[in-house]
C-alpha positions as a LaTeX table, in Angstrom:
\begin{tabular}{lrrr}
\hline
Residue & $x$ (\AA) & $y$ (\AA) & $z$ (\AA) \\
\hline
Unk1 & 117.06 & $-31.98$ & $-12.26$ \\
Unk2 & 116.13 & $-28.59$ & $-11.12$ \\
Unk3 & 112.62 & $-29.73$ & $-9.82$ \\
Unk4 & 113.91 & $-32.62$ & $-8.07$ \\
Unk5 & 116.40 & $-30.45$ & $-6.19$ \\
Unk6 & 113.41 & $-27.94$ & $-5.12$ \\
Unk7 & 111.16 & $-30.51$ & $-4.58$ \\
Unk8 & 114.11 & $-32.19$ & $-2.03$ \\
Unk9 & 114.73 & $-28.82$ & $-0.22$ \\
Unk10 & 110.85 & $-28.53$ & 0.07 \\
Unk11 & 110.68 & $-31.73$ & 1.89 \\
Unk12 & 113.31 & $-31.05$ & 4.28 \\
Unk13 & 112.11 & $-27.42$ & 5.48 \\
Unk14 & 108.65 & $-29.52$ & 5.82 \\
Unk15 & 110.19 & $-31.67$ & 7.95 \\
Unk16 & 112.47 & $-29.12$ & 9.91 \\
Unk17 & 109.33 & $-26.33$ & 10.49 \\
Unk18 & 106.29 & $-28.66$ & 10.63 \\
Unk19 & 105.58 & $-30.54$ & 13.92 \\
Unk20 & 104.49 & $-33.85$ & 12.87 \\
Unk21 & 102.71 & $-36.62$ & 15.27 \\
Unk22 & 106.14 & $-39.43$ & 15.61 \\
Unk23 & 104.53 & $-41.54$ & 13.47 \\
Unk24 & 104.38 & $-38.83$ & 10.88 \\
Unk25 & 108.34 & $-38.45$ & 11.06 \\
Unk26 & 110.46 & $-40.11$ & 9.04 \\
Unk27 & 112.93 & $-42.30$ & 11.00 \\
Unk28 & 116.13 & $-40.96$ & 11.16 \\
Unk29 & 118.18 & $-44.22$ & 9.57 \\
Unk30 & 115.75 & $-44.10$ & 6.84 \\
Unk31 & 115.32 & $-39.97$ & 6.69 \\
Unk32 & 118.10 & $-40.08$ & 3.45 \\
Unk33 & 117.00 & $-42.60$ & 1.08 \\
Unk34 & 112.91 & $-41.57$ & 1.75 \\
Unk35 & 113.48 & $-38.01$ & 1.03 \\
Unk36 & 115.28 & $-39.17$ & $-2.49$ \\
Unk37 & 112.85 & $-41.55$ & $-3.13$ \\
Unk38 & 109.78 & $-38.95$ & $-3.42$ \\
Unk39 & 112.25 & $-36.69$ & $-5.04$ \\
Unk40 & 112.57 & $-39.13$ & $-7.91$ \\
Unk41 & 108.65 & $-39.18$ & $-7.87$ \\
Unk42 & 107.69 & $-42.56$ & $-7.38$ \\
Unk43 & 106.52 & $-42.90$ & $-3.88$ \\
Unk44 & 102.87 & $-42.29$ & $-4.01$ \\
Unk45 & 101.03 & $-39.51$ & $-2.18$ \\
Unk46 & 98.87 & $-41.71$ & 0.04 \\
Unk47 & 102.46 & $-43.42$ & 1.54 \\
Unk48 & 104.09 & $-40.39$ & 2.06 \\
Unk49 & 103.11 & $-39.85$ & 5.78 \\
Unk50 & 102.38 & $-42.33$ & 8.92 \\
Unk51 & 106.09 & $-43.76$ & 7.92 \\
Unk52 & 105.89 & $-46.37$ & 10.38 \\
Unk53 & 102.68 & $-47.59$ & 9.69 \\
Unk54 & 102.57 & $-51.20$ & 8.14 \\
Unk55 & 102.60 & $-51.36$ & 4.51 \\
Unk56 & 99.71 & $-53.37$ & 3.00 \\
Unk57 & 100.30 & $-56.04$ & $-0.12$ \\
Unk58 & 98.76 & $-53.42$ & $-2.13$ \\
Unk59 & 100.29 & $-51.15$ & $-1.19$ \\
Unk60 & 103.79 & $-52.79$ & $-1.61$ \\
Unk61 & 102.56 & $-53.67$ & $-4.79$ \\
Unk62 & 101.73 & $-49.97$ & $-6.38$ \\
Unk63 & 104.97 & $-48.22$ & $-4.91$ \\
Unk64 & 107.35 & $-51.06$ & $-6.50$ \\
Unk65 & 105.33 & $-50.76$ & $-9.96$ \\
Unk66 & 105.66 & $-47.06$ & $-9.95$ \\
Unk67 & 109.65 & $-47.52$ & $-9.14$ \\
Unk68 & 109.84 & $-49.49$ & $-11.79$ \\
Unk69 & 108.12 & $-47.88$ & $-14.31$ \\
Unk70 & 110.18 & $-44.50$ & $-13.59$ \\
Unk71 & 113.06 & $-46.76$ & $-13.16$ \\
Unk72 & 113.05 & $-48.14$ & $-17.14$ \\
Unk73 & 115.73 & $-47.28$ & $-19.54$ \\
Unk74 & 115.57 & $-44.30$ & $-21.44$ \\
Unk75 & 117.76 & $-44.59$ & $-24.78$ \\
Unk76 & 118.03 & $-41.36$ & $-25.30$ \\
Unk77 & 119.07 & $-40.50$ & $-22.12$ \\
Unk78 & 121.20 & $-43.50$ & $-21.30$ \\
Unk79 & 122.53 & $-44.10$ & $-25.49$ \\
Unk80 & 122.69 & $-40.27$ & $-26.78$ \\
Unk81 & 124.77 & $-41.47$ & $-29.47$ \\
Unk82 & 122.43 & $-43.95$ & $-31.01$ \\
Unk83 & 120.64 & $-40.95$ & $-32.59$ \\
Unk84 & 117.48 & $-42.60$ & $-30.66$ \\
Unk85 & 114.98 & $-40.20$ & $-28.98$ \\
Unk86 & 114.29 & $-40.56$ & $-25.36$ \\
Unk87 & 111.31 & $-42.51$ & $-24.68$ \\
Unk88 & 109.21 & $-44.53$ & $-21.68$ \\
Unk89 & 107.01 & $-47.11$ & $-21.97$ \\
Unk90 & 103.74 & $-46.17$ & $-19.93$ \\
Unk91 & 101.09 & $-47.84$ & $-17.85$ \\
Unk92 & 98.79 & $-47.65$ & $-20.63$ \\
Unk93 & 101.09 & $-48.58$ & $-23.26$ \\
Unk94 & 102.05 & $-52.02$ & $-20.78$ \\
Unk95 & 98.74 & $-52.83$ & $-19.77$ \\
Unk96 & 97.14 & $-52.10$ & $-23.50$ \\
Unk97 & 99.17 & $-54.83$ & $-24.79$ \\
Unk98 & 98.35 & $-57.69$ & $-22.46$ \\
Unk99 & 94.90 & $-59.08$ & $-24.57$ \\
Unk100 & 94.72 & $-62.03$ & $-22.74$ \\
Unk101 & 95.39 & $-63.49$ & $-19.18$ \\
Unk102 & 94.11 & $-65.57$ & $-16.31$ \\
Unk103 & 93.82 & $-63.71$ & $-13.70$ \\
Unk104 & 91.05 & $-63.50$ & $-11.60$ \\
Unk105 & 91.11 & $-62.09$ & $-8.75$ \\
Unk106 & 87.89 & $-61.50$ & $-7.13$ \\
Unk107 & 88.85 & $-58.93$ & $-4.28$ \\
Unk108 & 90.95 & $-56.31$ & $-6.39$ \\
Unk109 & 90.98 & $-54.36$ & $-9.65$ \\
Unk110 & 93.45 & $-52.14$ & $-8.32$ \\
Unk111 & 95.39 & $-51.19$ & $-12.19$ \\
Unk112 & 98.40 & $-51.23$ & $-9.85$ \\
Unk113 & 97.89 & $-55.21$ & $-8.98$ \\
Unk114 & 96.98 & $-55.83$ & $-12.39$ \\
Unk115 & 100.22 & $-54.54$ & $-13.53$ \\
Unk116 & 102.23 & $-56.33$ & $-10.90$ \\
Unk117 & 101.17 & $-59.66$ & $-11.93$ \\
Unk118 & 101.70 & $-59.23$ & $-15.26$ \\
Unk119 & 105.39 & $-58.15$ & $-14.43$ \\
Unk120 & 105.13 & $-61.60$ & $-12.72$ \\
Unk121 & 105.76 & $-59.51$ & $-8.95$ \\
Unk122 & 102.86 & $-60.61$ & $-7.40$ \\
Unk123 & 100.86 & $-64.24$ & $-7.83$ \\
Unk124 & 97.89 & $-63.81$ & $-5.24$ \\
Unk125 & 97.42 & $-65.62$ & $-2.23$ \\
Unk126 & 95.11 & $-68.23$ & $-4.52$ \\
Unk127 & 94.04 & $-68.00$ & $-7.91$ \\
Unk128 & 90.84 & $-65.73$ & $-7.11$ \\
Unk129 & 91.92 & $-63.93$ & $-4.17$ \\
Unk130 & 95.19 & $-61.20$ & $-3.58$ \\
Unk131 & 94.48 & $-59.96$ & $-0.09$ \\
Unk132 & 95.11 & $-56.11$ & $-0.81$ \\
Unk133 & 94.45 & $-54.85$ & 2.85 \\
Unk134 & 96.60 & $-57.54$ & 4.29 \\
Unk135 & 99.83 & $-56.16$ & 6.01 \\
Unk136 & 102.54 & $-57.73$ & 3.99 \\
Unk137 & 105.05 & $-59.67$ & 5.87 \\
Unk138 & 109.24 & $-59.85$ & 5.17 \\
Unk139 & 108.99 & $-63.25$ & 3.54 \\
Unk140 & 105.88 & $-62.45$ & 1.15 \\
Unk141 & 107.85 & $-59.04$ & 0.40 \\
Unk142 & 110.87 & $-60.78$ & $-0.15$ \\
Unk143 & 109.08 & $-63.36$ & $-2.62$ \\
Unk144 & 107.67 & $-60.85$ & $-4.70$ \\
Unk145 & 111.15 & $-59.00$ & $-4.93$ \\
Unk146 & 113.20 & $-61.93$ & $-6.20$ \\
Unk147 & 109.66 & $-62.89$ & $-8.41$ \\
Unk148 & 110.65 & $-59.92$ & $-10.40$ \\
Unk149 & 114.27 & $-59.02$ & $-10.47$ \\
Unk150 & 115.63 & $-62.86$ & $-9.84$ \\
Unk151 & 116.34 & $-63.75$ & $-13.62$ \\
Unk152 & 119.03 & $-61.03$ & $-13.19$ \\
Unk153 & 120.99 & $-61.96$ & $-10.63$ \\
Unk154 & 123.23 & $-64.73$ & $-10.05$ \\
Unk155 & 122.34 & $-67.60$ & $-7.14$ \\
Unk156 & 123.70 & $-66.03$ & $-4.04$ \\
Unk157 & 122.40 & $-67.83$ & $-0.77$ \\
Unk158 & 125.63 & $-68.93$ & 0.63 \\
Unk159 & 125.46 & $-65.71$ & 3.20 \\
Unk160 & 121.92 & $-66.11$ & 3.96 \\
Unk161 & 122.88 & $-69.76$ & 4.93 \\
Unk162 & 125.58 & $-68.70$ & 7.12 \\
Unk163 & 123.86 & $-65.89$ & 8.64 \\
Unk164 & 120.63 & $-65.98$ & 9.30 \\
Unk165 & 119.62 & $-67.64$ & 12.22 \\
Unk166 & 116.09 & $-67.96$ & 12.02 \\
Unk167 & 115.56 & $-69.02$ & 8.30 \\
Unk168 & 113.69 & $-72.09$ & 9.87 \\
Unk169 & 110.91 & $-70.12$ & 10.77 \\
Unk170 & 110.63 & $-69.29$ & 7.10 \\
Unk171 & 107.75 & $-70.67$ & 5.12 \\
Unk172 & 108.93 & $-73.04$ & 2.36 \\
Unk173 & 107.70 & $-71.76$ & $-0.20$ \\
Unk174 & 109.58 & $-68.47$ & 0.61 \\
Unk175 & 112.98 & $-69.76$ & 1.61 \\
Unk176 & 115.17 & $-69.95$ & $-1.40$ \\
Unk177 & 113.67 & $-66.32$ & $-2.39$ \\
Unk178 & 114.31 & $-65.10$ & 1.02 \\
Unk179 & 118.01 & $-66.25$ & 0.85 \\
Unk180 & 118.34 & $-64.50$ & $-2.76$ \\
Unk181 & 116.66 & $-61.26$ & $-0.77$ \\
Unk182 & 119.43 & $-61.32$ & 2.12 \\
Unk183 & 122.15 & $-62.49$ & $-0.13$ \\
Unk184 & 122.03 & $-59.03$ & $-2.34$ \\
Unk185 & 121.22 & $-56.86$ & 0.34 \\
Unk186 & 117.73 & $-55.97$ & $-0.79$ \\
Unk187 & 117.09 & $-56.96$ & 3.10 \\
Unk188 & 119.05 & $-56.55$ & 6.06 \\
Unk189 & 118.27 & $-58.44$ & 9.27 \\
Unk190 & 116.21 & $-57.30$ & 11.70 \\
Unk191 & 118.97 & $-58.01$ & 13.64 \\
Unk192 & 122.37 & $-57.74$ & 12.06 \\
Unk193 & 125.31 & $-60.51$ & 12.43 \\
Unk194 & 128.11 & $-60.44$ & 14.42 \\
Unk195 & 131.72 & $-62.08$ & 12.72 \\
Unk196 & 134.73 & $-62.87$ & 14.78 \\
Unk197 & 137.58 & $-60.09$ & 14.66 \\
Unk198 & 139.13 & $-61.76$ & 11.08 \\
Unk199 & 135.79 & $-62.41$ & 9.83 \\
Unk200 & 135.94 & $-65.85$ & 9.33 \\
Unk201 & 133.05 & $-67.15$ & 11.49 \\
Unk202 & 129.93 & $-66.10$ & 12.65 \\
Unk203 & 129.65 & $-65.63$ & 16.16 \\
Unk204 & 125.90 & $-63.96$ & 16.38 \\
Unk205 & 123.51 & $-64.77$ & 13.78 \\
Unk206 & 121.06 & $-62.38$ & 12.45 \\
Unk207 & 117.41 & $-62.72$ & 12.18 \\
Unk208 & 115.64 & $-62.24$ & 9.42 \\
Unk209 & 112.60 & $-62.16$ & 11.06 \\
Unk210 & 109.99 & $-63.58$ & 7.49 \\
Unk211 & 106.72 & $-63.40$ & 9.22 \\
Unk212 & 107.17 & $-60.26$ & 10.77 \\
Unk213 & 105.49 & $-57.03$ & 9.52 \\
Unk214 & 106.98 & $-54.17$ & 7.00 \\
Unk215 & 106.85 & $-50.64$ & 7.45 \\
Unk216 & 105.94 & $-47.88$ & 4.64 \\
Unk217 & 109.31 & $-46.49$ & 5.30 \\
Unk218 & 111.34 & $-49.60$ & 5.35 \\
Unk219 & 109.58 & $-50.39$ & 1.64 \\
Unk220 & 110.45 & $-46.96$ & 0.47 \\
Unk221 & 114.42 & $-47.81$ & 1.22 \\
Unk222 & 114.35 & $-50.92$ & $-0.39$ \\
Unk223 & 112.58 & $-49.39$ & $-3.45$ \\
Unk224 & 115.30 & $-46.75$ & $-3.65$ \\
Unk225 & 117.66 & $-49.34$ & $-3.00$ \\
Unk226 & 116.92 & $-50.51$ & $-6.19$ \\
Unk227 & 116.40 & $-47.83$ & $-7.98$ \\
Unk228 & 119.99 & $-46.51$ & $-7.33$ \\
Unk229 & 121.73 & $-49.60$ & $-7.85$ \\
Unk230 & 122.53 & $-50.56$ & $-11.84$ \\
Unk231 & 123.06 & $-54.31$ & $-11.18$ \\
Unk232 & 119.07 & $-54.60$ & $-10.63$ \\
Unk233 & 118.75 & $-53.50$ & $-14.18$ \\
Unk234 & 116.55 & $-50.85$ & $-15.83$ \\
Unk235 & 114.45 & $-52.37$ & $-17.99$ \\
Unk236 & 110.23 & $-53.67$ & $-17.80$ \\
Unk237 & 109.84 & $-56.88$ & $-17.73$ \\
Unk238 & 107.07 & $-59.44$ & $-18.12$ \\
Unk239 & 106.31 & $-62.22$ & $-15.75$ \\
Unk240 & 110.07 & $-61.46$ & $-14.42$ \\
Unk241 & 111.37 & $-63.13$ & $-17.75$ \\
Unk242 & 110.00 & $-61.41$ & $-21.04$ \\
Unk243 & 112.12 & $-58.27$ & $-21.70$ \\
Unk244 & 109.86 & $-54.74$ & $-22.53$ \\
Unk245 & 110.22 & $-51.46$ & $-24.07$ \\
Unk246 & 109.30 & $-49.34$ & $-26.18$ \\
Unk247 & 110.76 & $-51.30$ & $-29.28$ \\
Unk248 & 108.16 & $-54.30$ & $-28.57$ \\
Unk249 & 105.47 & $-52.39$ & $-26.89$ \\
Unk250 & 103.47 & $-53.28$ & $-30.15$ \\
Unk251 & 103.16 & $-56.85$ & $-29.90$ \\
Unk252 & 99.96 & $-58.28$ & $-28.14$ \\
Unk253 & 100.54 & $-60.80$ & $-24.95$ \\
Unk254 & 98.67 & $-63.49$ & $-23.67$ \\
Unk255 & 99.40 & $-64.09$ & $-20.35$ \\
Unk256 & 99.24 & $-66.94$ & $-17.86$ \\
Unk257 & 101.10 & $-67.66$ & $-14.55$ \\
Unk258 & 103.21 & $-70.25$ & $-16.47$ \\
Unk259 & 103.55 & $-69.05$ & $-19.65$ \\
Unk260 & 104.52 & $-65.52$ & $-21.84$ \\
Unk261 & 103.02 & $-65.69$ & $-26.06$ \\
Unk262 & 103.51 & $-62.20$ & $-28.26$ \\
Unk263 & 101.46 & $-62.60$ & $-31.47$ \\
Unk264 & 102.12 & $-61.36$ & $-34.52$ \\
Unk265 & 101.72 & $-57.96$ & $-35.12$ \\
Unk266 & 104.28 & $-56.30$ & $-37.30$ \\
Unk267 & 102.73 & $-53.25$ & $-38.81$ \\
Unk268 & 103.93 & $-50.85$ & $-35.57$ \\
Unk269 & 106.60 & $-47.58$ & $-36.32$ \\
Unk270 & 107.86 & $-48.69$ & $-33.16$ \\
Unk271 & 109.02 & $-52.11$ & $-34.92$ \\
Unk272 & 110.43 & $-50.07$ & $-38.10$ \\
Unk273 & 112.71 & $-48.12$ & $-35.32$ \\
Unk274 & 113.67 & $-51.55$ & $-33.80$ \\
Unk275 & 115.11 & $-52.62$ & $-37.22$ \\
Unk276 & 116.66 & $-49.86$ & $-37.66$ \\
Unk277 & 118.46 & $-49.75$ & $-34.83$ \\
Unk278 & 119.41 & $-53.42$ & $-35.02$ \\
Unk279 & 120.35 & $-53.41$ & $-38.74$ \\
Unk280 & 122.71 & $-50.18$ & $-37.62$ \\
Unk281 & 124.24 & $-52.36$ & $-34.64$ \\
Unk282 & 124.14 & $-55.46$ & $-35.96$ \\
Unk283 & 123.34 & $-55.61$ & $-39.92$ \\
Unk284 & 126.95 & $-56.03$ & $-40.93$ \\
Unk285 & 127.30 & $-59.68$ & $-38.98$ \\
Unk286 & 124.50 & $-60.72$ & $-39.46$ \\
Unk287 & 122.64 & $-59.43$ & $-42.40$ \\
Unk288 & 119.50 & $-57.48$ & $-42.58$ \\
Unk289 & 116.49 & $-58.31$ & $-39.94$ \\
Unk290 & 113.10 & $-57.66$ & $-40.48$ \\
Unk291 & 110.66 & $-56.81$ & $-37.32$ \\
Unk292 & 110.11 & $-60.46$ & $-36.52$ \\
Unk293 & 113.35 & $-61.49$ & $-36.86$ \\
Unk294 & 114.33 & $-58.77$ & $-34.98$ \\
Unk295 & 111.91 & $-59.74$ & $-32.06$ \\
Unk296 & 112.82 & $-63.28$ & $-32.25$ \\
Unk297 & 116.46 & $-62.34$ & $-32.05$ \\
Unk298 & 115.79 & $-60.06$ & $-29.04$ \\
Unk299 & 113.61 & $-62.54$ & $-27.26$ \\
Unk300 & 115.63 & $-66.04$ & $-28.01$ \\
Unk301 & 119.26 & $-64.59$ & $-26.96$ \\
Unk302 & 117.74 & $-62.94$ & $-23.41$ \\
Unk303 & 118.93 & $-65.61$ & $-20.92$ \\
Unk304 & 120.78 & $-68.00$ & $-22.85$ \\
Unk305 & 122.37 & $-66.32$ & $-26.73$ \\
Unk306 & 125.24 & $-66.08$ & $-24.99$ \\
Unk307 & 128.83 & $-67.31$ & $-26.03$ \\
Unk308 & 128.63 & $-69.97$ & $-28.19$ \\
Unk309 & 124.46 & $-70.32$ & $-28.25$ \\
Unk310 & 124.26 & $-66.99$ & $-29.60$ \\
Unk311 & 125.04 & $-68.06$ & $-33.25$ \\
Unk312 & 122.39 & $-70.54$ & $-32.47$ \\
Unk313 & 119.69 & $-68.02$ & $-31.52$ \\
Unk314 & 120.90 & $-65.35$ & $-34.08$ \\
Unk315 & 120.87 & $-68.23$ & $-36.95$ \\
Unk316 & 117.16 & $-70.24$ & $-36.31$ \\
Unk317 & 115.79 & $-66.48$ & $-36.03$ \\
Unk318 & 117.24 & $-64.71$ & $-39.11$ \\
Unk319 & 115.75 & $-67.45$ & $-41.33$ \\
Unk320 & 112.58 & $-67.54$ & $-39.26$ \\
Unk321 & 112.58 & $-70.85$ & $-38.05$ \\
Unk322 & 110.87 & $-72.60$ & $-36.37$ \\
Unk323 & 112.15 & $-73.44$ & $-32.95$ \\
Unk324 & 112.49 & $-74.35$ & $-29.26$ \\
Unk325 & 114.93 & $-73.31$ & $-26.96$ \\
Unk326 & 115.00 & $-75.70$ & $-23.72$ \\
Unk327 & 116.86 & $-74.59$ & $-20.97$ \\
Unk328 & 115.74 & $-77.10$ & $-18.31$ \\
Unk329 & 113.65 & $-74.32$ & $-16.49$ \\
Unk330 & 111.78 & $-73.15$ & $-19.44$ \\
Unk331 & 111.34 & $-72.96$ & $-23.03$ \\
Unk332 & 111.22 & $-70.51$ & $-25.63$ \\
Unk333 & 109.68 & $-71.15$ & $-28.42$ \\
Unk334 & 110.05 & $-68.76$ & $-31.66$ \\
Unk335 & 107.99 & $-68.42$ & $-34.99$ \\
Unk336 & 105.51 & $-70.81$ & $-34.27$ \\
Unk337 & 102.77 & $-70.35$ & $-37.10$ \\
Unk338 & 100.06 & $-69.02$ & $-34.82$ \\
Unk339 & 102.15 & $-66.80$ & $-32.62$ \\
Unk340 & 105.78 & $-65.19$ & $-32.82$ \\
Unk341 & 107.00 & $-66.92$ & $-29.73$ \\
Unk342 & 106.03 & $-68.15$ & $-26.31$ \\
Unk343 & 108.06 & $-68.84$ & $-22.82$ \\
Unk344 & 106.94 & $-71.78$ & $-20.72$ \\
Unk345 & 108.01 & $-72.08$ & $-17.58$ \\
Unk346 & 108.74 & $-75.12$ & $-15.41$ \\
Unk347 & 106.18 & $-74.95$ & $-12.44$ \\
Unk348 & 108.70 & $-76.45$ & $-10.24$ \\
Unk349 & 111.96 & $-74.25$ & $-11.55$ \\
Unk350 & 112.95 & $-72.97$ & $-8.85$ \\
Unk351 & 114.63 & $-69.45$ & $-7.81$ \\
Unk352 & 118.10 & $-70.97$ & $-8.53$ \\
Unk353 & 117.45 & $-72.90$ & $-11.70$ \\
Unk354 & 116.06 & $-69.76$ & $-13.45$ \\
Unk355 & 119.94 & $-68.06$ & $-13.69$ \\
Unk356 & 122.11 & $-69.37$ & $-15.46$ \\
Unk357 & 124.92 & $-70.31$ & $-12.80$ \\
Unk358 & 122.07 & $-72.31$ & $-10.95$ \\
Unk359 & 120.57 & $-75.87$ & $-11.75$ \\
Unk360 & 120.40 & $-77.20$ & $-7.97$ \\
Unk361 & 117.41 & $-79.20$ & $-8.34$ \\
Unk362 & 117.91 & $-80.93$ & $-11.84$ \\
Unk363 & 120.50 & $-80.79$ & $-14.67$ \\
Unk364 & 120.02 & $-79.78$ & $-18.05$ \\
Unk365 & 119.66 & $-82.11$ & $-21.38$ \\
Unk366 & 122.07 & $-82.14$ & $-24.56$ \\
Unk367 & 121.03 & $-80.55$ & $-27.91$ \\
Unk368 & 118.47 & $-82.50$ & $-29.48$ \\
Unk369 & 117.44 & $-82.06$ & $-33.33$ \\
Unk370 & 113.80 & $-82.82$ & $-33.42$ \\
Unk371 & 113.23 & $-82.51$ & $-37.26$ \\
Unk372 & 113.93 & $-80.98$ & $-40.52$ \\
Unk373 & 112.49 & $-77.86$ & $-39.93$ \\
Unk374 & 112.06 & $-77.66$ & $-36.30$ \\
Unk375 & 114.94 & $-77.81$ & $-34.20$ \\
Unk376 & 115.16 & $-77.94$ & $-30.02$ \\
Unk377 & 118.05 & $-76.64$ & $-28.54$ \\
Unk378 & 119.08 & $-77.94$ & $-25.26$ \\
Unk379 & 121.49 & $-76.51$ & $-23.72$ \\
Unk380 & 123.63 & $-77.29$ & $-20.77$ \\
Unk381 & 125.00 & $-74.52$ & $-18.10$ \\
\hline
\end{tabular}
């Protein structure tokens, strides 16, 4: 705490006694949330000048990894009475786990685009190719925003409907995430709305303005947006679905753009501390859990062991069973015999399909028993 408050009263005598060229001033609206953003140590060295200069996809790409990665729960700091020391999960750590993946890209190697994509952030702009020097625009920001923290939040497009007044100039493929972008404020117009005196129409709509370029500065807000706002959650995730610590950082991944598989590997001390923390929470309901139950457990009741489908999940995985969970937009399938489990996505889910209040595009089937010893669950939202 000390450091970050002499590293913030560094910054600002920099920028009171140093005379900078304007574009190496920060903007005034965006002077604030900058300065705490490269307090907190995220914002990389390289962005932290020529403010208004357009950020690249790259670019983009490296400052949001680095917020997230010093944005992941600490137990120890956040749980001090779980008797748990405090602990990140590093680069290395994240990246040393992923044995397998598909992608290819032919014009980067950047460890920073590498990372993204396995967080499920970024896709490229084609199977081979990511575009690093591009400038990013709104819409492709805003897409690789709700790629990533989407599964957390609930549906809300209704004010990006209502609002924005340019959302036809959006590209299709970016519209629903641009709505989810606008609707929880990781965006503001580029030209705010106007409501009538009681608020109940609008009477100026805003512009959103998705092919339009985004400054270093106006990235660094939104990343510190983020980062000071819990309902984004705190916790790594992989291809925006798979939760990540420290707890599972043992497990090996294979990755595609589609799909999520951990193998076994249950010989880790981090897996003896996961036990051990879920036979001290959770051991008297549900009796004791080894490391793959454990995992199951975690992984199977992420997005949908909720309410009544958590007996489900907790049930199939404490006697190591076999089984799918279908959820429309995915599955999850746990103790398979070659791998722990696996997600599958639906290619065509959707933004809104993937929480659980959405399913505008297609519904979601009954519980199905497949067979003795393998059961799908179906489950309807």
């Amino acid at each position: 705490m000390i450091k970050k408050i002499l590293l913030t009263l560094t910054i600002l005598l920099t920028l009171g006694l140093t005379t900078y060229a304007n574009t190496n001033k920060i903007s005034d609206w965006a002077q604030e949330e900058v300065i705490q953003a490269i307090t907190e140590g995220y914002v990389p060295a390289r962005l932290q000048n020529n403010y208004q200069k357009t950020i690249t996809r790259e670019e983009f790409a490296e400052l949001f990894v680095n917020m997230i990665f010093e944005h992941q729960w600490q137990f120890g700091i956040e749980y001090p009475n779980l008797g748990i020391p405090e602990y990140r999960v590093t680069k290395e750590e994240f990246l040393n786990s992923i044995v397998k993946s598909d992608v290819n890209f032919q014009d980067t190697d950047a460890e920073h685009v590498m990372i993204a994509y396995y967080m499920g952030m970024v896709n490229g702009t084609s199977a081979t190719t990511f575009h690093p020097n591009n400038p990013i625009t709104r819409q492709e920001a805003a897409v690789m925003l709700i790629n990533y923290w989407g599964t957390r939040l609930s549906p809300n497009y209704v004010s990006g409907l209502q609002e924005l007044g340019d959302l036809d100039k959006t590209a299709s493929w970016a519209k629903d995430h641009v709505l989810m972008a606008y609707g929880h404020g990781f965006f503001k117009g580029t030209r705010e709305a106007k409501f009538s005196t009681n608020y109940d129409r609008v009477i100026q709509k805003a512009l959103f303005s998705p092919t339009g370029n985004f400054t270093r500065e106006q990235a660094i807000v939104i990343a510190q947006r983020i980062f000071s706002d819990w309902k984004f959650g705190k916790g790594l995730m992989v291809r925006g679905f798979v939760p990540y610590n420290k707890l599972v950082a043992s497990y090996q991944f294979e990755i595609t753009k589609d799909s999520v598989r951990a193998l076994y590997n249950i010989d880790h001390p981090s897996l003896v501390t996961m036990v051990e923390e879920l036979n001290h929470l959770r051991g008297k309901q549900y009796g004791m859990i080894t490391s793959e139950r454990a995992f199951a457990i975690e992984q199977g009741q992420g997005f949908w062991g909720k309410g009544i489908f958590k007996d489900i999940v907790y049930k199939r995985a404490l006697e190591s069973q076999h089984t799918i969970f279908d959820v429309g937009y995915m599955e999850v399938e746990i103790f398979n015999p070659e791998y722990l489990f696996e997600y599958r996505f639906n290619p065509n889910r959707g933004v809104f399909n993937v929480s659980l209040y959405g399913g505008r595009d297609y519904k979601y089937s009954t519980f199905t028993l497949l067979e003795s010893t393998s059961y799908r669950h179906s489950f309807i939202y």
